[in-house]
TIDREN-379815 format. One record per residue: y, z, x of N, C-alpha, C, O in turn. Coordinates in steps of 0.001 Angstrom, whole numbers, plus 500000, padded with zeros to 6 digits. Each point is the difference from the previous one (the first is absolute). Layout:
YZXYZXYZXYZX...
END
This chain:
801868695716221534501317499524499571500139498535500382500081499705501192499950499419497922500550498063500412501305500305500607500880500840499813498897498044501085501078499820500741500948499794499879500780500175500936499652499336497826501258499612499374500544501184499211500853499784499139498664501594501122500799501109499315500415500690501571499373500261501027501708499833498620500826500958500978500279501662499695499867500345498825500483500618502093500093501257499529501384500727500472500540499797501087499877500979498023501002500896500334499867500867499583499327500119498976501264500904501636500278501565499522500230500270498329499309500670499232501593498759500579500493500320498860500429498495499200500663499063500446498797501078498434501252498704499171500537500217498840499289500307499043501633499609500881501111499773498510500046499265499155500806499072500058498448501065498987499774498914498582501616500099499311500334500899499229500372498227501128501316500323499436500986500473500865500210501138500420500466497609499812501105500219501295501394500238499187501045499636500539498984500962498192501332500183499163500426501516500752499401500446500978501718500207498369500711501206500598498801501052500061499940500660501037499369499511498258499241500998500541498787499900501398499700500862500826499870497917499027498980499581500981500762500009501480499531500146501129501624499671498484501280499390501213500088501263501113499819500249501192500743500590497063500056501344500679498967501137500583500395501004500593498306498710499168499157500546500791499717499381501447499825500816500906500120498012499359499650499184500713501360500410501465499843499806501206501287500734498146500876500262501021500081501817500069500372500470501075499325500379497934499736501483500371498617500210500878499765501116500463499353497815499749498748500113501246500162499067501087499248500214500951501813498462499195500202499457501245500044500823501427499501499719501089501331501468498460500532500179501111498780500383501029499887499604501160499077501415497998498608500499500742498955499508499574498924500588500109501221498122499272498962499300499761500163499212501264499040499303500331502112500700500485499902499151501286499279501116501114499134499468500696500991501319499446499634500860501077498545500067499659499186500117500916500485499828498033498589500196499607498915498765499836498888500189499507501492498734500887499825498665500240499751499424498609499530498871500139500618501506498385499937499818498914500630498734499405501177500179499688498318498504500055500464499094499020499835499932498583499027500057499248502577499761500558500084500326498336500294498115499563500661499284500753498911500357498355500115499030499380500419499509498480499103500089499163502217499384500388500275500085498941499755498776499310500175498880500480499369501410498251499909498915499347500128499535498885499362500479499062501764498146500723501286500034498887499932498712499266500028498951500643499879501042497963499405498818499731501546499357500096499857498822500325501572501496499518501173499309500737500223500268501557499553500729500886501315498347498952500408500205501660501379500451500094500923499399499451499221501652501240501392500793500021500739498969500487499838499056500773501372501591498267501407498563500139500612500099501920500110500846500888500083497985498937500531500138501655501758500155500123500698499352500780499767501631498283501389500672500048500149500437498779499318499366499195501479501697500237500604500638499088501056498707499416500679499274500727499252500675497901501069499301499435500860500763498736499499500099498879501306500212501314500304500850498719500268499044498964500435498849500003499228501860499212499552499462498370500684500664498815500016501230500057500686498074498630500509501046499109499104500962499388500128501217499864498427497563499609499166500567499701498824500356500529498900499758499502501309500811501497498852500959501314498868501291498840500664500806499348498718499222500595499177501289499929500516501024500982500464499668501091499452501486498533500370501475500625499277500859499670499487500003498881500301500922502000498987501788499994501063500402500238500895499494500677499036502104498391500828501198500405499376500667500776499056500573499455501055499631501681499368500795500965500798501613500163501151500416500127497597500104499791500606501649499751500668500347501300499998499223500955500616502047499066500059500753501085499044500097500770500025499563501151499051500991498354498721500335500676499483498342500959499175500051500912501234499132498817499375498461500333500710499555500592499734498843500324501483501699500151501288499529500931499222500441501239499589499251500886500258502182499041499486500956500935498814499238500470500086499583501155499022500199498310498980499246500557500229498812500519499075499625500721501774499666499192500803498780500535500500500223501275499805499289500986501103502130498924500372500204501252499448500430501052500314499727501159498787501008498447498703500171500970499329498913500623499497500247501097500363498388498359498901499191499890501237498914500945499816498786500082501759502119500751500899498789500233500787499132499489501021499742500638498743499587498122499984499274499197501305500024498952500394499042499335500236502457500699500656500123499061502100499306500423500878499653499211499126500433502262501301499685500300499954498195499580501123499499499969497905499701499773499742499201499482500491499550498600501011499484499524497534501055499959500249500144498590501381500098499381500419499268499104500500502115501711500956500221499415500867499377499973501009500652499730499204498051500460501251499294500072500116499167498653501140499914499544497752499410499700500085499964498595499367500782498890499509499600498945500635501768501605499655501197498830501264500512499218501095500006500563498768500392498237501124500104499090499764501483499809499286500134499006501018501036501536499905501511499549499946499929499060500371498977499424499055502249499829500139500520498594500421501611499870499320501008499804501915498807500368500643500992499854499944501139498925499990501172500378499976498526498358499437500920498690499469499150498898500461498881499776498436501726499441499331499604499160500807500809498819500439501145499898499533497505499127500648500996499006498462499607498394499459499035499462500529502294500482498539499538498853500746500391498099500625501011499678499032497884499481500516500287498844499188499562498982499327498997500236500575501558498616499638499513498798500517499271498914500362500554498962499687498356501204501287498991498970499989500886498606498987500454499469502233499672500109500715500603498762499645501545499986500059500700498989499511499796502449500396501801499802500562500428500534500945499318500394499008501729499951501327500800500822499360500638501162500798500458500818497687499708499507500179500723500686499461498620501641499430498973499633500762501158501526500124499479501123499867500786501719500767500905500328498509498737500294499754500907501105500739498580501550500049498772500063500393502458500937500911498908500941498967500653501086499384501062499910500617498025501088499138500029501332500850499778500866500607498954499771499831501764501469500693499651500881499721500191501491499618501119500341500546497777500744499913500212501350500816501049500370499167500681500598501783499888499470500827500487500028499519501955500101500123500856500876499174499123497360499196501107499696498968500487500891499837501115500496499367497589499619498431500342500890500545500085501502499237500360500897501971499336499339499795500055501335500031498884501341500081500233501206499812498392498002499002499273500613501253498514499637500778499922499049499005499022502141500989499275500167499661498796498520500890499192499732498322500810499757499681498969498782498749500622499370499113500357500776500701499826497823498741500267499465499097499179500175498861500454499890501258498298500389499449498796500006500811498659500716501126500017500498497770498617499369500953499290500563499406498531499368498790499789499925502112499349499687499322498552499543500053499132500633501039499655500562497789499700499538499886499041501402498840498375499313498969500048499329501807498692501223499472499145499734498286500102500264499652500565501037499575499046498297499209499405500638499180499325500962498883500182500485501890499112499612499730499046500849500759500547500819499360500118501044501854500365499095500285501119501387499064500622501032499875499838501214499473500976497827499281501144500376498732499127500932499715500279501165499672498692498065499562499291500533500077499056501207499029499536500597502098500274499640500911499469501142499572501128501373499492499897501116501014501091498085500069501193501218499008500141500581500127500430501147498519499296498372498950500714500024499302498881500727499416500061501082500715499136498298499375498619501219500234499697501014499122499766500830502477500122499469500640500082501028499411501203501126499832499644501167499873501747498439499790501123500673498684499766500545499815500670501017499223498615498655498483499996500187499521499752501468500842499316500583498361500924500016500066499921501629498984499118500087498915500561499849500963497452500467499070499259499767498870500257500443498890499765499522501477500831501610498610500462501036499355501413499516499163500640500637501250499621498441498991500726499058499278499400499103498814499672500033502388500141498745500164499050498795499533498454500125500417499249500883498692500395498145499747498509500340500085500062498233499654500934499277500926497741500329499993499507498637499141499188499598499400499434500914500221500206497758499114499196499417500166499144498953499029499944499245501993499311500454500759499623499158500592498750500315500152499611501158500252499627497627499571500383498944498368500136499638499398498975500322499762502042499090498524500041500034499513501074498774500952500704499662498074499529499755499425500372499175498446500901500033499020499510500561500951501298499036498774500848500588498841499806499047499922501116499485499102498115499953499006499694499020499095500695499793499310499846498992500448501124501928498924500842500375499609500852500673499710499722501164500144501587498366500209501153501184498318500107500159499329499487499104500028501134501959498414499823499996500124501425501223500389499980501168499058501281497902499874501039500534498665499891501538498892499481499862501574501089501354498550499626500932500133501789500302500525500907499354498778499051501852499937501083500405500709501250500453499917501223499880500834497837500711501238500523500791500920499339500115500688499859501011499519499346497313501344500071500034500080498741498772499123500096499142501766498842500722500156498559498773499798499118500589500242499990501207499324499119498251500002498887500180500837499061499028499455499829498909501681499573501261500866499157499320499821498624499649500568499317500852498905499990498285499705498568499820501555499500499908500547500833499277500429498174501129501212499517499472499783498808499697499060499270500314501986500509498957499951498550498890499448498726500850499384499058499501500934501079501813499275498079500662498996500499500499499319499240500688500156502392499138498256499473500381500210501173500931499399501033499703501550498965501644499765500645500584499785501605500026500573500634499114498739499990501721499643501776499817500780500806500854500642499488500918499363501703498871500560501247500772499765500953499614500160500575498923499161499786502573499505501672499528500931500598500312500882499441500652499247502262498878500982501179500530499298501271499822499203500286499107501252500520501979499405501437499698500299500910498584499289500834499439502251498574500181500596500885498910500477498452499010500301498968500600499699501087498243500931499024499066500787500755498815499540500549498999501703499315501402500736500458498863500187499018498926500490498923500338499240501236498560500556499506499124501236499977499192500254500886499184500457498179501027501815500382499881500424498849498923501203499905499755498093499411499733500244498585499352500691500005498563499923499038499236500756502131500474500679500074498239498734500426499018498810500204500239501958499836498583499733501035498923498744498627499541498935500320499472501263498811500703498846498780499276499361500288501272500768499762500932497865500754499505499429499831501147498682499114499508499096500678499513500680497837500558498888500249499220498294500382501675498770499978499965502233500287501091498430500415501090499834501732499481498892500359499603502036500450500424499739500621498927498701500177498635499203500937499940500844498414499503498948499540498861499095499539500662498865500233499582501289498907501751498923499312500320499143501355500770498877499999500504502102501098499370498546500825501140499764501561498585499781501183500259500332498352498753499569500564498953500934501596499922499397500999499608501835499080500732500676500581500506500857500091498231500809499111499733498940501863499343500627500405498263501526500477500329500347500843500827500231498607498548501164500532499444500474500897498942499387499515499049501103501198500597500391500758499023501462499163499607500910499830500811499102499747497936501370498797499403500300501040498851499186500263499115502294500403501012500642500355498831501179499237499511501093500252500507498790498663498377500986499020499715501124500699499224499744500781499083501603498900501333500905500179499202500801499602498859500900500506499330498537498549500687500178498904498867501381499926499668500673500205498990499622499290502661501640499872500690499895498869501128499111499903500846501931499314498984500427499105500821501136500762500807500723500908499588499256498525501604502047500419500719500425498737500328499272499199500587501872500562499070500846499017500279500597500178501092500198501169500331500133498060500297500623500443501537500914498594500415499585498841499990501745501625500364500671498612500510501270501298500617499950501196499713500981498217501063501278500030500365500984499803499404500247498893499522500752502398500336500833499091499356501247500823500315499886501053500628501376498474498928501629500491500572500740500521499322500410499400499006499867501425501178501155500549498948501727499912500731500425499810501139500134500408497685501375500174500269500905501008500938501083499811500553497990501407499402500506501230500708499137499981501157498950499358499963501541501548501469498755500111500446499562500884499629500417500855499219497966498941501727499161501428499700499574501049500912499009500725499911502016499238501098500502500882500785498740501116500726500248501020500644498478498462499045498909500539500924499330500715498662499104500826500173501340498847498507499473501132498952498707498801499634500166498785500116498523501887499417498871499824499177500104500477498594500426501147499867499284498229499126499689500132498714498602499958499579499238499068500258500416502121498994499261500015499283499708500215498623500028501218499828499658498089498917500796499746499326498609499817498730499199499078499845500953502078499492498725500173498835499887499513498609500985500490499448498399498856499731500536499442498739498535499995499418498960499863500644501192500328497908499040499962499562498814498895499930498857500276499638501587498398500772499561498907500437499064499804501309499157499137500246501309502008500529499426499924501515501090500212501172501204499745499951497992500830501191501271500400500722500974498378500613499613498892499628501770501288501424500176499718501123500591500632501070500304501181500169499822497750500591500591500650501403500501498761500266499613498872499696501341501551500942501574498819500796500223500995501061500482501130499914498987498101501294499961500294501189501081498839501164500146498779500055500341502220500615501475499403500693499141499245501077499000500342500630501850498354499352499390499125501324501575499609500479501103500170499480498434499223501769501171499354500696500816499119499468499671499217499109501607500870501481500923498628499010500234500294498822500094498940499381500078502050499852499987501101498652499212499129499229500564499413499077498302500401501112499160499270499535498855501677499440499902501025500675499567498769498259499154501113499284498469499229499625499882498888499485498810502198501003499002499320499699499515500609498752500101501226499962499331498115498876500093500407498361498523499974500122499602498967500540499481501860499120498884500826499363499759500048499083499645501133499677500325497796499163499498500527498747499477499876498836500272499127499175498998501700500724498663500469499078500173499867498365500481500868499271499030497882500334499683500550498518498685499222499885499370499386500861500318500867497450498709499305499696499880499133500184500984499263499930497801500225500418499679498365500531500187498650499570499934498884500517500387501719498085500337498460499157501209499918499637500435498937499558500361502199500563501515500417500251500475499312501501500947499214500050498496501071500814500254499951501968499939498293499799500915499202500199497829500550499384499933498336499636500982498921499399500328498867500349500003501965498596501427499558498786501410500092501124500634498968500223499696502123500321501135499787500954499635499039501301500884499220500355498167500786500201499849499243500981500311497988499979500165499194500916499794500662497617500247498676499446501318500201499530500514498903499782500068501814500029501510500144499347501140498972500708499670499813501171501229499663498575500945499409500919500768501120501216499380501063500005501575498933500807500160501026500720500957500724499194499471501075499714501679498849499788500942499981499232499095501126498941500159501177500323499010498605498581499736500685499128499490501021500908500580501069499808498268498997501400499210501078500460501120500609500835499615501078500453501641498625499920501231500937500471500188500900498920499837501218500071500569498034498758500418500874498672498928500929499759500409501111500336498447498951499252499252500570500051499568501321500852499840501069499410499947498801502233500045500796501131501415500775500013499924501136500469501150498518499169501122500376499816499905501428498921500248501188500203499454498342499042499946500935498634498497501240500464499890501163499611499544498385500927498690500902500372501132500807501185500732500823499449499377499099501343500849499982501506501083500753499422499863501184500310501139498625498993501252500448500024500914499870500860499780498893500493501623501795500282500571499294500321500508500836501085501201500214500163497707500338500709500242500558501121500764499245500685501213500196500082498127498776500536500248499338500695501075498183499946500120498942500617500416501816498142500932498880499417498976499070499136498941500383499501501625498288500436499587499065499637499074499337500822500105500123501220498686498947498108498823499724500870500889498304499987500316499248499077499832500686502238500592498555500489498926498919500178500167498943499391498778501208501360499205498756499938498415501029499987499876501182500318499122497891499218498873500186500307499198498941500707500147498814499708498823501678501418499257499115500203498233499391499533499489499891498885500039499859502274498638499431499214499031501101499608499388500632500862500505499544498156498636500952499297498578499870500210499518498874500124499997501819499912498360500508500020499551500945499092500647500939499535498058498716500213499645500781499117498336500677500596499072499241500277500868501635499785498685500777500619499531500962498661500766500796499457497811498963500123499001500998499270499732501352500634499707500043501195500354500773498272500230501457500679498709500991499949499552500223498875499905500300502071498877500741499510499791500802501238500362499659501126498810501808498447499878500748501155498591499760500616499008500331499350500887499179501719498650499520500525499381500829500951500882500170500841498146500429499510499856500965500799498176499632500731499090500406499277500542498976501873499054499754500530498861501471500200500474500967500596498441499098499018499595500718499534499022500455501975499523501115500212500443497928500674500096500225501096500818499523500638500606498945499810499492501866501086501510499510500926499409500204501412500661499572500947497769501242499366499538499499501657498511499635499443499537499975498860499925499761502388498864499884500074499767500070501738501069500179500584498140499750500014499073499999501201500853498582500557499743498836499691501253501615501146500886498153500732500891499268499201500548499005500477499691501390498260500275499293498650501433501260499719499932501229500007500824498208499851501458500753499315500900498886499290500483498926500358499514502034498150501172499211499618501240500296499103499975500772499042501012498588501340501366500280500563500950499604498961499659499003499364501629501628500258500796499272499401499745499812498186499230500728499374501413498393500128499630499816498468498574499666499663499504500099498878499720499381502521498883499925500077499284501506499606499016500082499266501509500822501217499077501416499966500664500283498369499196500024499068502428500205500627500686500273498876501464499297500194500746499777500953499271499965497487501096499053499197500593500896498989499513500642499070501747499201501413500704501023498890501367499410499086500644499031500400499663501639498432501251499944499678500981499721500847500220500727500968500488498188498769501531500058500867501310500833499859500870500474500730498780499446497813501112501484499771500672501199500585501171500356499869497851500200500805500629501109500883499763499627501526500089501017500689499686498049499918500294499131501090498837501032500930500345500615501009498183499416498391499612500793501237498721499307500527499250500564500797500464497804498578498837499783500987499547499790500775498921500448500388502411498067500565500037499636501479499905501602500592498931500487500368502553500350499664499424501009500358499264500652500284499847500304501183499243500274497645498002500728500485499700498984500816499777500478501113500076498068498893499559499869500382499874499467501593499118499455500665502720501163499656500022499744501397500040501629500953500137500120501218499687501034497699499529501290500178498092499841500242499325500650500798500256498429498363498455500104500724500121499158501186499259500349500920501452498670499296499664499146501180500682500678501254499596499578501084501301501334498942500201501037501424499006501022499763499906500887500848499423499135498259498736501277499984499229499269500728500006500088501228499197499060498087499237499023500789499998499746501405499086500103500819501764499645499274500456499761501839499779501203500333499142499997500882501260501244498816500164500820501159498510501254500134499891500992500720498871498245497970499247500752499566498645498957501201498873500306500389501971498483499829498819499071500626500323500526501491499106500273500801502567499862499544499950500152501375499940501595500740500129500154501214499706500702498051499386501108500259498787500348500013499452501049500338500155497955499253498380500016499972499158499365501513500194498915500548498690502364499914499611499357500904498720498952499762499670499150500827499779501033498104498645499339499184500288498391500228501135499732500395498152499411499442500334498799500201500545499128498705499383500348498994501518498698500757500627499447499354498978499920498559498812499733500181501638500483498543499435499704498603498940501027500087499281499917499004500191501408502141499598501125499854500312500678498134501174500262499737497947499923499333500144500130498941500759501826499712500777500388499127498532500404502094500741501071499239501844500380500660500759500928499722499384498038501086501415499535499902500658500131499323501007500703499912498192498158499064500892499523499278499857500470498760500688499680499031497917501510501003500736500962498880500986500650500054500652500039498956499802500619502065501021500824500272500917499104499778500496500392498944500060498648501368500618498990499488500270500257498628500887500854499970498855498895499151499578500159498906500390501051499258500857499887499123498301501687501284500670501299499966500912500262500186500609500736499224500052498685502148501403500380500191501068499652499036500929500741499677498798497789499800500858499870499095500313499517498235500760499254499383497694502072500228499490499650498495500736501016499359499687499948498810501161500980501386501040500924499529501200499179499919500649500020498954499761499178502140500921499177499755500138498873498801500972499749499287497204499434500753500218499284498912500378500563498431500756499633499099498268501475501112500044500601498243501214500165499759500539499283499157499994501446501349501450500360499925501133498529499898500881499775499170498787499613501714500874498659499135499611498776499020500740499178499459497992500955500496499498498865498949500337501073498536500555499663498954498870501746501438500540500364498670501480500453499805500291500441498888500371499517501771501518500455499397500402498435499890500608499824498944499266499112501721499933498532499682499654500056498206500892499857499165498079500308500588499302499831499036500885500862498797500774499296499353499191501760500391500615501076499608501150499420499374499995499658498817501300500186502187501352499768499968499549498350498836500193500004498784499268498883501922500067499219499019499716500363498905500929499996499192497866500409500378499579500313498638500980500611499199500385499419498986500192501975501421501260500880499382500853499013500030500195499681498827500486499591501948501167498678499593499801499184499704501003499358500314498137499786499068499451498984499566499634500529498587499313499209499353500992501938500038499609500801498649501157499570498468501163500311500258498735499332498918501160500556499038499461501082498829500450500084498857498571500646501673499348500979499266501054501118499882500510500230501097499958500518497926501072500742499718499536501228500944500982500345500658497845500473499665499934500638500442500321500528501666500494500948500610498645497303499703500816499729501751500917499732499808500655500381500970500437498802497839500759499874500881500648501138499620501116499499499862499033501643499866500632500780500119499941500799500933500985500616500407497196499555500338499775500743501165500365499621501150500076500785500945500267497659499161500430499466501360501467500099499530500415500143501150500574499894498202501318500415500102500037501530500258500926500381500717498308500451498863499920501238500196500245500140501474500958500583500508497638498550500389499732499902501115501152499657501208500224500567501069500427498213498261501620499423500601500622501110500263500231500356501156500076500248497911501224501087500034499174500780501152500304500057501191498830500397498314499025500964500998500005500398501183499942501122500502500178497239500151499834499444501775501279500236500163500203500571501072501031499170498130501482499664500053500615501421500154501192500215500219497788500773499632500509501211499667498962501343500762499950501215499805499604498219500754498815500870500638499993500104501288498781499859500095501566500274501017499957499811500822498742499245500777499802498816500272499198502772500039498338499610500326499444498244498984499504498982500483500801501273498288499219498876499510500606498894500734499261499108500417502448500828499865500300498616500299499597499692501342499705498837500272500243502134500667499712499500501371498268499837500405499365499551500954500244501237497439498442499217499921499919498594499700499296499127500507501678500812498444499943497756499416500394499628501346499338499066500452501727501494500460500434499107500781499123499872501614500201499227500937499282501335498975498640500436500983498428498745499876499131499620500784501219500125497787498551499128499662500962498597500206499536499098500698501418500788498860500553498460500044500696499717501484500600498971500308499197502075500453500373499828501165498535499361500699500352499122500788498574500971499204498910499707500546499381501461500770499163500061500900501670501237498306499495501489501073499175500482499333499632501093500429499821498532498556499307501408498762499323500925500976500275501190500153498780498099500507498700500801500743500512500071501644499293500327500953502013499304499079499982500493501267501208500715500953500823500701499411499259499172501670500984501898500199501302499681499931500118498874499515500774501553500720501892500369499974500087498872500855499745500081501201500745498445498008500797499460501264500758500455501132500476499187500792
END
């Protein structure tokens, strides 16, 4: 080994919310166990929270609160989280509609919407230095499999080995590709538009979900009756509104939207994201894990990918620290793996599923997914099954 590569236990290709959040579900006995974790972020985390009109937001399930609160973290978090009190799901111009309620399940919010850069706040702030060491701003050029364990080339040259490397770096990974690591790409030949925006009424903790033959959305409640907008049409359609003045793309979103929520008072800055289901065709190897949109990228529509993928990163943790084998030990991290490949199927495909059926104007779906509306609205078992998967519980026990 040259002298100019250093070693740690563990390192984090990707110091964003998921890398964050592993890096603090193993502090606590990664200290007792003399274990250095190392993250590494090609930004450098902001040095305070600034609230923003137009912030990015995750709906974080039930199920992901819980893991929050476990992880400490959540009396935090919760001070700019916006509950989501009931989901209301509809098909523009039919009749039939299914309601989701905290109230029903039991449970103090089905969900909860939380800045970004919040969550991120929380999570940095929580990190214990004398575990945690950062690397940033920095870039990883090169992963170089050794014996027992990576070797990391970063952008000015310098090296680092680790026993384990997660790979956490987003849905574009190109070290990923660089370690010949296939994807499976199902394109939707869908953009989502995504911005903030206000209405006249409040929205009193309610979620919309909201089906059209065009493509779905969702208007999700944020703080300050501020609503985060989701939405999906064809790409050269998503493109055409994204250039619109604000004024016409109100009128427009308005008429898609209807008038739950009163009149749409302001909008803010837009984005436009290409949509596709991406699915890494390995997700371990021998020291090698990878994590996040990095492993799978999903639809935003039914709000379930941060999610999985902060359901694999408390798997992860608790599959490494039960383990007596030594760190990046491969049949670990199959079990790893096993433990939570019932979980993925189950939400990449009801992810998958739900878009396709709402994203349809085929006379046949759409008659089977209004069928379906009424169905959930009227079924008992079925509804506290929908409300079980959008909670973040499918695969797992009775809150």
């Amino acid at each position: 080994m040259p002298e100019s590569a250093q070693r740690v236990e563990l390192a984090i290709i990707g110091g964003g919310l998921v890398g964050a959040s592993l890096a603090l579900a193993l502090q606590g006995e990664a200290k007792k166990r003399g274990w250095r974790i190392c993250l590494i972020e090609a930004f450098t985390p902001g040095s305070g929270y600034q609230p923003s009109y137009d912030a990015r937001s995750t709906a974080l399930s039930f199920g992901s609160q819980q893991i929050y609160q476990r992880l400490g973290i959540w009396p935090q978090i919760a001070k700019h989280a916006e509950p989501i009190k009931q989901i209301h799901v509809s098909d523009r111009g039919r009749f039939a509609a299914a309601r989701l309620s905290a109230a029903d399940e039991g449970v103090p919010a089905l969900g909860y919407v939380v800045e970004n850069a919040w969550i991120g706040e929380c999570l940095w702030q929580a990190l214990d230095q004398s575990v945690v060491s950062w690397r940033s701003p920095a870039q990883v050029t090169r992963l170089d499999a050794l014996g027992d364990g990576y070797r990391l080339t970063l952008h000015d040259g310098t090296e680092l080995d680790c026993d384990l490397a997660i790979l956490a770096e987003g849905g574009r990974s190109g070290l990923r590709e660089q370690l010949g690591i296939n994807v499976k790409q199902t394109p939707y030949d869908q953009s989502a538009l995504i911005a903030n925006v206000s209405t006249r009424e409040a929205h009193a903790g309610q979620a919309f979900e909201r089906f059209t033959d065009d493509g779905p959305m969702a208007m999700l409640p944020l703080a300050g009756n501020r609503s985060a907008l989701v939405w999906t049409r064809s790409t050269a359609d998503a493109e055409r509104l994204l250039g619109v003045p604000d004024a016409a793309f109100i009128e427009q979103l308005q008429l898609a939207f209807g008038y739950r929520l009163g009149a749409i008072s302001q909008i803010g800055e837009r984005h436009l994201y290409p949509l596709a289901l991406v699915e890494a065709q390995e997700q371990i190897r021998p020291h090698l894990v990878v994590l996040g949109n990095a492993a799978h990228s999903l639809h935003p529509i039914a709000g379930q990918g941060y999610n999985l993928s902060l359901r694999d990163t408390i798997a992860l943790a608790d599959c490494l620290l039960d383990s007596a084998a030594p760190l990046g030990d491969f049949a670990t991290l199959q079990g790893y793996l096993r433990s939570q490949q019932l979980d993925q199927q189950l939400t990449v495909g009801f992810s998958d599923q739900v878009t396709r059926l709402f994203s349809s104007g085929e006379p046949l779906r759409v008659a089977g997914r209004n069928l379906g509306l009424l169905g959930l609205d009227l079924l008992p078992p079925a509804k506290r099954w929908f409300a079980r998967q959008a909670m973040g519980l499918g695969t797992r026990s009775q809150p």
